[in-house]
Rosetta silent file (secondary structure, phi, psi, omega in degrees, C-alpha in Angstrom):
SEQUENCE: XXXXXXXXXXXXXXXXXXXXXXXXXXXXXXXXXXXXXXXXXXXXXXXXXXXXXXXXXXXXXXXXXXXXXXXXXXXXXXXXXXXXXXXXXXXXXXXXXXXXXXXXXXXXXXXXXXXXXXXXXXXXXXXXXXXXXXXXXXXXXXXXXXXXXXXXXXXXXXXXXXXXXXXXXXXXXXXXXXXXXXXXXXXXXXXXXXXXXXXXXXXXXXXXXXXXXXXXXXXXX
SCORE:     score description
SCORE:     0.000 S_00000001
   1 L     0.000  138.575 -163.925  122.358   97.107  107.192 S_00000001
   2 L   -70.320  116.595  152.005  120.172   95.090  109.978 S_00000001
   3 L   -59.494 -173.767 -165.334  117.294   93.163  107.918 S_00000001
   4 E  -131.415  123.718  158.011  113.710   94.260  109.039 S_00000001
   5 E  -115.667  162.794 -165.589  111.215   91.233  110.260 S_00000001
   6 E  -165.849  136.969  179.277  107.740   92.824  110.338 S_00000001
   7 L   -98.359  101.914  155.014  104.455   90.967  110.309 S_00000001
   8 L   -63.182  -53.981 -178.486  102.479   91.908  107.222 S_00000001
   9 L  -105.031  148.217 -177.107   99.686   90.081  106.380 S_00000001
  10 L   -84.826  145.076 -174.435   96.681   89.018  109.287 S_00000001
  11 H   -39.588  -56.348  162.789   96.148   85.447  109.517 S_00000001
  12 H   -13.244  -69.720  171.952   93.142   85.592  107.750 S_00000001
  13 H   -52.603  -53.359  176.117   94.649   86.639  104.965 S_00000001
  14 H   -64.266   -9.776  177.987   97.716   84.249  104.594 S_00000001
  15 H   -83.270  -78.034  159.095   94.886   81.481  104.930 S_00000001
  16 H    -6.020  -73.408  164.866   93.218   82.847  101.925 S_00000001
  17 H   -43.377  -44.805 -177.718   96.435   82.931  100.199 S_00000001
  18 H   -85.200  -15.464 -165.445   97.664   79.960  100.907 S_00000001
  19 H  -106.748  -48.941  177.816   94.545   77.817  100.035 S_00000001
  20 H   -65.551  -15.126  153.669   94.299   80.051   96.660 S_00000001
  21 H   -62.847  -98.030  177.112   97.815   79.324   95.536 S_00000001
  22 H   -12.598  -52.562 -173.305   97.953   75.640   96.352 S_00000001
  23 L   -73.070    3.041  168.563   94.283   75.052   94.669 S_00000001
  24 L  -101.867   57.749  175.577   95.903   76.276   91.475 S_00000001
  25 H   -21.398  -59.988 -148.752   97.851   72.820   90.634 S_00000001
  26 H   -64.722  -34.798 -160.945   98.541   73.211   87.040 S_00000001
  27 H   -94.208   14.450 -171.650  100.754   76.450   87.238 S_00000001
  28 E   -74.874  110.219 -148.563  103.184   75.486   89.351 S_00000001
  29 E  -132.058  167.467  151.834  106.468   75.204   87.124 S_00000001
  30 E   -63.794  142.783  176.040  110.433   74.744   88.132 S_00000001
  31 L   -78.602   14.253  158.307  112.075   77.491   89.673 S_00000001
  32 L  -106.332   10.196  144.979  115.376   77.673   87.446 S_00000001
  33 L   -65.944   -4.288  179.621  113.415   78.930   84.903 S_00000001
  34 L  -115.360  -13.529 -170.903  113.402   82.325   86.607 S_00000001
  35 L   -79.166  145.623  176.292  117.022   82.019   88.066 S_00000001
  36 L   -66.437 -168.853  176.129  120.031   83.957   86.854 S_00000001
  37 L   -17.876  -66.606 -125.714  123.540   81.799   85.256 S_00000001
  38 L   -91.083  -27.068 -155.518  124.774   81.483   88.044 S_00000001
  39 L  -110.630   -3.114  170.612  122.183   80.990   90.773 S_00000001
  40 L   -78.002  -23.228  172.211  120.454   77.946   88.354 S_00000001
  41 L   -40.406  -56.107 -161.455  122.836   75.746   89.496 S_00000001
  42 L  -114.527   17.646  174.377  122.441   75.352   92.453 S_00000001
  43 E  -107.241  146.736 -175.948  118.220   76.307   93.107 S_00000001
  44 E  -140.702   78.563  169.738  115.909   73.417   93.190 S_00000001
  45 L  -163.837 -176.675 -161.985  112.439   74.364   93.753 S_00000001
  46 E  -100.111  156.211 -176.718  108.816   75.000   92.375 S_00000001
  47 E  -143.931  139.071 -155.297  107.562   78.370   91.420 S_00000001
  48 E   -87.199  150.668  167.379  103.749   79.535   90.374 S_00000001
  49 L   -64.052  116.128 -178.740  104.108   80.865   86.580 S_00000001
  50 L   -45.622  -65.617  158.906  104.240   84.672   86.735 S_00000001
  51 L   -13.690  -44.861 -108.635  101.871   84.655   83.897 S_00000001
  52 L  -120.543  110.005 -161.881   99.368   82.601   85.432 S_00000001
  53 H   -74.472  -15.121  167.501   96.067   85.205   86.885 S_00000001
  54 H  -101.276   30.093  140.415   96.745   83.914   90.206 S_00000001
  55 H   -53.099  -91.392 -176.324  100.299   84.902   90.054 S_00000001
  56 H   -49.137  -29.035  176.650   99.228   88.345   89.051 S_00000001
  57 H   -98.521  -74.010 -172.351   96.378   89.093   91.217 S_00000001
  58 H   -38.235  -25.093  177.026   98.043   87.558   94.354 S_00000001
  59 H   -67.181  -61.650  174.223  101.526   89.296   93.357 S_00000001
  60 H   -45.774  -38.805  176.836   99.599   92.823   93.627 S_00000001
  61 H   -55.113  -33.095  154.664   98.067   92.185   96.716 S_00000001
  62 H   -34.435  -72.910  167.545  101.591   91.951   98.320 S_00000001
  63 H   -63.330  -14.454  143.626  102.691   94.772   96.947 S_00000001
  64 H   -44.975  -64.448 -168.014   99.674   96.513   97.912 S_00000001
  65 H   -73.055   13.269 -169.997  100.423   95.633  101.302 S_00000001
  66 H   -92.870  -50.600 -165.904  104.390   96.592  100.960 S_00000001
  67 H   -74.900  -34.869  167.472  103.670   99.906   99.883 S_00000001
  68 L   -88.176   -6.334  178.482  101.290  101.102  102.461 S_00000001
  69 L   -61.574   96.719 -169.453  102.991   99.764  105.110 S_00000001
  70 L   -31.753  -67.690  170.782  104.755  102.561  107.320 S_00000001
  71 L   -23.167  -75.246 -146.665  107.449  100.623  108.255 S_00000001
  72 H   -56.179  -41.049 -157.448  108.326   98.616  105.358 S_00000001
  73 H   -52.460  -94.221 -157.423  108.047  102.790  103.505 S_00000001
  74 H   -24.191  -37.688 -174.297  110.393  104.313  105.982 S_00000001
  75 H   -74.250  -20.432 -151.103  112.558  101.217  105.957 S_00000001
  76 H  -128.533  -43.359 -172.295  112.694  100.702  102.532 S_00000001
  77 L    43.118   74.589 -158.882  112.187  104.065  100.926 S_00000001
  78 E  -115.073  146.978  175.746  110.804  101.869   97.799 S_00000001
  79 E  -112.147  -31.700 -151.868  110.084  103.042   94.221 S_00000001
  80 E  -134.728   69.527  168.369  109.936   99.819   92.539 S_00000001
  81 E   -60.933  124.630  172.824  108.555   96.396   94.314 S_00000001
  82 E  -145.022 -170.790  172.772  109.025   93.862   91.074 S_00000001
  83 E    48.161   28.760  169.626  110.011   90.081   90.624 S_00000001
  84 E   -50.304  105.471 -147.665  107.217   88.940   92.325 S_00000001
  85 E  -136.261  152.263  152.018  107.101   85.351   92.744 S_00000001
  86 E  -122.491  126.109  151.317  105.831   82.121   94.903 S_00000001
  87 E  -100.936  148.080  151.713  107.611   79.693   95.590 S_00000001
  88 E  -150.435  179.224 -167.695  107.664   76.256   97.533 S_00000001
  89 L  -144.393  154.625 -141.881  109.799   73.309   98.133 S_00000001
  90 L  -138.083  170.751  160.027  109.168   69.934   99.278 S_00000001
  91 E   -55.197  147.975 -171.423  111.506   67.298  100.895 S_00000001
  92 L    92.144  -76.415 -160.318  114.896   67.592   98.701 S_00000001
  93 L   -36.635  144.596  168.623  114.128   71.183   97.589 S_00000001
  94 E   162.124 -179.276 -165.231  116.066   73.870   98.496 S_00000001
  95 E  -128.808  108.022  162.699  118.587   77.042   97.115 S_00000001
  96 L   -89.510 -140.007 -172.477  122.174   76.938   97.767 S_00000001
  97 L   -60.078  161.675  154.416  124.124   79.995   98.017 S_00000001
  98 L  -169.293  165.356  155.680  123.977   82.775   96.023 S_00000001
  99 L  -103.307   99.992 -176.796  123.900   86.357   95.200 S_00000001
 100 L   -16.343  155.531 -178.448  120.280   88.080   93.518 S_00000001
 101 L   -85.070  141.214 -176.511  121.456   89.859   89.747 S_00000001
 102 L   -80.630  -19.208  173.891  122.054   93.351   90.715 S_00000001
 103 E  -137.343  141.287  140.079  119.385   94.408   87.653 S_00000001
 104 L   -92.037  162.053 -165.559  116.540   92.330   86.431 S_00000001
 105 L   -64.551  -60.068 -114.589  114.430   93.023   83.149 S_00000001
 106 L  -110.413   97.786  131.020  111.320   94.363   86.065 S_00000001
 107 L   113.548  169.227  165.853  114.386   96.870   88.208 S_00000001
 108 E   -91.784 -174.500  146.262  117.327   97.115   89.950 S_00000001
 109 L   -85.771  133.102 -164.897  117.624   94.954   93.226 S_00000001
 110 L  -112.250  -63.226  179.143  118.286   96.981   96.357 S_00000001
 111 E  -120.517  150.062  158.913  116.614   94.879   98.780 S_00000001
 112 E  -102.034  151.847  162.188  115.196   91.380   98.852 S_00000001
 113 E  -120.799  163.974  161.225  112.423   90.280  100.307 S_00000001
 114 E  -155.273   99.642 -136.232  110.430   86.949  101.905 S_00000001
 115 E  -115.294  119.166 -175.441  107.055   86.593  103.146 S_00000001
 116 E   -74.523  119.345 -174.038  106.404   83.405  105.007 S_00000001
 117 L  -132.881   34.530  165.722  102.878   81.755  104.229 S_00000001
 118 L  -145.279  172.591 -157.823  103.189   78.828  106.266 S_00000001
 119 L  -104.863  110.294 -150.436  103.958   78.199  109.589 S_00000001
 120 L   -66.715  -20.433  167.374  107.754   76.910  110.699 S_00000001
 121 L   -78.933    8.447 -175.121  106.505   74.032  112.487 S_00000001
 122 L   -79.651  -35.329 -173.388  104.584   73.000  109.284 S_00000001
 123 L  -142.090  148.978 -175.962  107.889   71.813  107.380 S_00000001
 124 L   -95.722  160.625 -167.131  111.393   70.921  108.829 S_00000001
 125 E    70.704 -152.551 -179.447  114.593   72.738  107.187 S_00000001
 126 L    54.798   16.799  176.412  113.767   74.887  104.798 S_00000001
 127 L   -69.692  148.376 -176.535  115.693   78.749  107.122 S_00000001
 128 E  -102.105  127.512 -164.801  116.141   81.136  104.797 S_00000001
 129 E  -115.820   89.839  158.110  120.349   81.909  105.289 S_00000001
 130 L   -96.106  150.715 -166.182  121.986   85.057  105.016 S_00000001
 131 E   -98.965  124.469  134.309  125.666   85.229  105.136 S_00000001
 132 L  -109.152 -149.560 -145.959  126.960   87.839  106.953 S_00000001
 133 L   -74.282  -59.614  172.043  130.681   89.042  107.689 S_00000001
 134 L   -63.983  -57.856 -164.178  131.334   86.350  110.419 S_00000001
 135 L  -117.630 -165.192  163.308  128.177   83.809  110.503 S_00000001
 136 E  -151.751  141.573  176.839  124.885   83.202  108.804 S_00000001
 137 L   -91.748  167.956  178.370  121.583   84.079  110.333 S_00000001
 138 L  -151.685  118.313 -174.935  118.647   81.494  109.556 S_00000001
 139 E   -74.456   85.204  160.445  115.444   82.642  109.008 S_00000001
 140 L  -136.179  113.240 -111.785  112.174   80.777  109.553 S_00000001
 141 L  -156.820  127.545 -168.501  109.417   83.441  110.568 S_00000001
 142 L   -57.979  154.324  170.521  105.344   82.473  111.409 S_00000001
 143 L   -61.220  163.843  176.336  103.259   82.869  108.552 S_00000001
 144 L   104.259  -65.290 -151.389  102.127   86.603  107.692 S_00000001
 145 L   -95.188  154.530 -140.528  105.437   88.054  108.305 S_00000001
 146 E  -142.664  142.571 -156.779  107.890   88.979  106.233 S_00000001
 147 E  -112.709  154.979  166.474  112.018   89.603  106.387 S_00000001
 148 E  -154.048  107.233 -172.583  113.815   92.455  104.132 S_00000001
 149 E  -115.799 -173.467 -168.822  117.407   92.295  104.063 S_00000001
 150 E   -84.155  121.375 -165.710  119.949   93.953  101.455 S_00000001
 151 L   -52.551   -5.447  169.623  119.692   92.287   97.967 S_00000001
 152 L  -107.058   62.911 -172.593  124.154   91.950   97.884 S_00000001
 153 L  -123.650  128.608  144.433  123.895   89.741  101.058 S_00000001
 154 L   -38.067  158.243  166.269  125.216   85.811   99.799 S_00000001
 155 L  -170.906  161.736  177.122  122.154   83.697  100.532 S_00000001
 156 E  -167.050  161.416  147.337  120.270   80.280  100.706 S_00000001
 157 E   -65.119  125.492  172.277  117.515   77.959  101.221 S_00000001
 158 L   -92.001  157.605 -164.146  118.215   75.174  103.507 S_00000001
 159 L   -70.241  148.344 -167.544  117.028   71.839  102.221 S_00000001
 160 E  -100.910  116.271 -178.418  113.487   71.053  103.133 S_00000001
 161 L  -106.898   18.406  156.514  113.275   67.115  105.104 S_00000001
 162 L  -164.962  174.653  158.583  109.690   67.107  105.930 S_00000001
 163 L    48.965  172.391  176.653  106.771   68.705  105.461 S_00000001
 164 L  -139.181  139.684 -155.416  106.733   71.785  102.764 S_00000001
 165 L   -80.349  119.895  153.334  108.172   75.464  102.901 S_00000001
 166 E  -119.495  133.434 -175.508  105.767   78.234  100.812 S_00000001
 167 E  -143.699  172.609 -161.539  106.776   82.041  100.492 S_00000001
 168 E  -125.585   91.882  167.082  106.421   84.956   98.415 S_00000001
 169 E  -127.383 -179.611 -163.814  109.611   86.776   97.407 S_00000001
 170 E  -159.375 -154.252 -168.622  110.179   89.778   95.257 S_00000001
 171 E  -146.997  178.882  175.931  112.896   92.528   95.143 S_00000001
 172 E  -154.464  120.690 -141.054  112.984   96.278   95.790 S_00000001
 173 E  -136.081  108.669 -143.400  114.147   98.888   94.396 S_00000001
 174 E   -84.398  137.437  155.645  114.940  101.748   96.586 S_00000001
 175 L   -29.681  -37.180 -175.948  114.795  105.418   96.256 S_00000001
 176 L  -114.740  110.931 -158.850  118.276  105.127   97.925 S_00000001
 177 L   -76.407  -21.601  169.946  120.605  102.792   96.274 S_00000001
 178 L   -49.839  121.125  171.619  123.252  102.913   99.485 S_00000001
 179 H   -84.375  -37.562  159.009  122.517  100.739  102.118 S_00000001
 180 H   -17.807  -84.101 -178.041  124.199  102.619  104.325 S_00000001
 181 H   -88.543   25.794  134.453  122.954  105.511  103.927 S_00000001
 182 H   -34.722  -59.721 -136.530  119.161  103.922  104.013 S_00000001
 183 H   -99.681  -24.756 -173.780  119.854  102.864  107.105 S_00000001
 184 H   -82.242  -35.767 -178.966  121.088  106.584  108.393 S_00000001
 185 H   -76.440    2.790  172.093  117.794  107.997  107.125 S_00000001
 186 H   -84.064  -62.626  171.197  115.671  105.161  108.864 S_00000001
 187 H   -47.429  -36.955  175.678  117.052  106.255  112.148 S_00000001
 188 H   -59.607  -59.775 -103.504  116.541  109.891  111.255 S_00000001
 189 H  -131.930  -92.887 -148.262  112.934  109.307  110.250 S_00000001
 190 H   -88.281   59.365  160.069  111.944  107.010  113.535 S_00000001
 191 H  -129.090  -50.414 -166.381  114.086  109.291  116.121 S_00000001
 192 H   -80.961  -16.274  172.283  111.709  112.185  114.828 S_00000001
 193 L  -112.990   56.446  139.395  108.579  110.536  114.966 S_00000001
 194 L   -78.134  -58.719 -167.118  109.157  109.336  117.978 S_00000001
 195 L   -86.233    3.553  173.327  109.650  112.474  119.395 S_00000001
 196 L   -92.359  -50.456  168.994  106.583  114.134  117.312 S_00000001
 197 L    -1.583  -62.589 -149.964  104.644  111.315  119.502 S_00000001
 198 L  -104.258  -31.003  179.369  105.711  111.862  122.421 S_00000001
 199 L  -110.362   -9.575  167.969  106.031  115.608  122.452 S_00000001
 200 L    69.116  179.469 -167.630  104.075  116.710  119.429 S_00000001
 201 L   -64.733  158.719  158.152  105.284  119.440  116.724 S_00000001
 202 L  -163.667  177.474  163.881  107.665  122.284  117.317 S_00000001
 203 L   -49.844  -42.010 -177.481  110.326  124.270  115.821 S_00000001
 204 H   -89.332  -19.286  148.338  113.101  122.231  116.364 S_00000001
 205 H   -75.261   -4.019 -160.523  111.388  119.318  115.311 S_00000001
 206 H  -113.604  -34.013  159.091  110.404  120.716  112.180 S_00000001
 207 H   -52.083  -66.741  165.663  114.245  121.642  111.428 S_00000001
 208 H   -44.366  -41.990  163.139  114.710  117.632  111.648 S_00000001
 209 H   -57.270  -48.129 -148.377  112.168  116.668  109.144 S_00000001
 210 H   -67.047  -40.353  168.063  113.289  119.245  107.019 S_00000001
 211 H   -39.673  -81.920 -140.431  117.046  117.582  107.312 S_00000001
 212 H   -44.047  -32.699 -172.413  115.605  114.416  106.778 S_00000001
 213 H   -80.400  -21.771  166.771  113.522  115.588  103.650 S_00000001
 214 H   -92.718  -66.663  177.383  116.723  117.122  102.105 S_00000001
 215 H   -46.628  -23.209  150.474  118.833  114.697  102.649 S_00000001
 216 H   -69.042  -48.006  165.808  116.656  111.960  101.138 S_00000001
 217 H   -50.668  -70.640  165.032  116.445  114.572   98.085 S_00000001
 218 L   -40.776  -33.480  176.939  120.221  114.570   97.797 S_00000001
 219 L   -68.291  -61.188 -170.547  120.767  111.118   98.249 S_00000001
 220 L   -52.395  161.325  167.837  117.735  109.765   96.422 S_00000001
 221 L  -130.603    0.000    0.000  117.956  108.704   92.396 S_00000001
């Protein structure tokens, strides 16, 4: 499965965000206090205390915006958005590989996500690295926007040598635990409303939702 980059939040907003994190000093804690065994080894970076109310009111607003988003739905199918977190990293800082815990106490993980709230020319280093089969893509995406790739993709932070990287990541936890077959109902879903668009309802269009809505029923857990 392809990640999804998508711009989520309007500048405004990530301005907002970014000056109300940051002006909250105190809560700002290490980030292998939240990390699994396996994946504390090797992460080195700061994280706002979940606990903390602007943890908690800024984590819902995310997930506000996750959930209404058309895309992100169709894309995503999501039941659960959890593990809400911000992080940043400084010069030094950074995550090496790993894989997310397939269940956390908040869900299972399906998908991960990471919502950029700075700007890539603000800090140097610091691509977000998924492994695929062959390669590794490297991530670093204007603020506001936000990548969602499949939570058993290897992954890493590259070390940050100037300036400093802050995102938002979380997890997802999908009606459909397959990525696969996610990915066949995403196409299903924007092939038909494409074609309700462009051509409006009919019979034969209404036999394709109807797939698509049973086959999401069968599928889904």
């Amino acid at each position: 499965m392809e990640p999804l980059t998508h711009p989520l939040l309007d500048e405004a907003t990530v301005s907002q965000l970014r000056a109300t994190l940051l002006a909250d000093e105190s809560s700002w804690q290490d980030g292998r206090k939240t990390a699994g065994y396996q994946a504390a080894e090797v992460k080195n970076n700061l994280q706002l205390d979940r606990n903390s109310k602007t943890a908690k009111e800024n984590s819902q607003l995310v997930i506000k915006q996750l959930e209404s988003d058309p895309l992100v739905k169709s894309f995503a199918l999501p039941r659960h958005i959890h593990g809400v977190m911000f992080s940043r990293s400084g010069i030094g800082q950074g995550y090496g590989m790993h894989v997310d815990n397939a269940y956390m106490s908040s869900g299972r993980s399906d998908l991960s996500f990471t919502l950029f709230l700075n700007e890539p020319e603000s800090y140097e280093g610091g691509a977000l690295c998924i492994q695929t089969l062959q390669d590794s893509k490297q991530v670093k995406l204007p603020a506001g926007q936000v990548i969602i790739y499949p939570s058993t993709s290897l992954h890493a932070v590259e070390t940050v040598t100037a300036g400093e990287r802050l995102v938002c990541v979380g997890w997802i936890q999908s009606y459909i635990s397959s990525n696969e077959d996610r990915t066949i109902l995403f196409g299903l879903n924007a092939g038909a409303r494409a074609l309700l668009a462009e051509h409006g309802r009919s019979p034969e269009l209404d036999l394709i939702f109807q797939a698509y809505t049973n086959l999401l029923r069968r599928l889904g857990s």
